[in-house]
Phi, psi and omega in degrees: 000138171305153178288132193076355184295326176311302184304298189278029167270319189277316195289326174271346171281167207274318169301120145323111214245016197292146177264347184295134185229172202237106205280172175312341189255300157342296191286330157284006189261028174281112195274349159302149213278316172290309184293330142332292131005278162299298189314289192312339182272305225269310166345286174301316229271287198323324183294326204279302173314317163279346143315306163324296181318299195296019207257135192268079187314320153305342158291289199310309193298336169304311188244053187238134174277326167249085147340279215288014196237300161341290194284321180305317183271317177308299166321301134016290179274313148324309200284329175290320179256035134307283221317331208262000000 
């Protein structure tokens, strides 16, 4: 890529490229009712998925009488939130 070329790339897309984020206190003083919404989901989906994540794959498989039945549904369950 050319030198200056990342800015005008970012200034000519159609995407918002902003580095700027958006803290927790912001985003709840948000008062529209959709965006509220999209926010309160996007909330959950990070909570359910960092539950997945914090899941103690040797442990879970220690107290399962079938391992390969364990491991078949946690994948699974990985794979579900590719997909969404």
């Amino acid at each position: 890529m050319n030198l200056g070329m990342k800015e005008t790339l970012a200034t000519t897309s159609p995407v918002n490229l902003s580095n700027e984020a958006l803290s927790i206190s912001e985003a709840v003083a948000i008062r529209k009712p959709g965006e509220y919404t999209i926010l309160t989901a996007n909330m959950e989906f990070i909570h359910s998925y960092a539950n997945v994540l914090k899941t103690d794959i040797l442990a879970l498989l220690d107290q399962n009488n079938d391992r390969a039945v364990a491991l078949e549904e946690h994948i699974a369950l990985l794979r579900n939130f590719l997909d969404e």
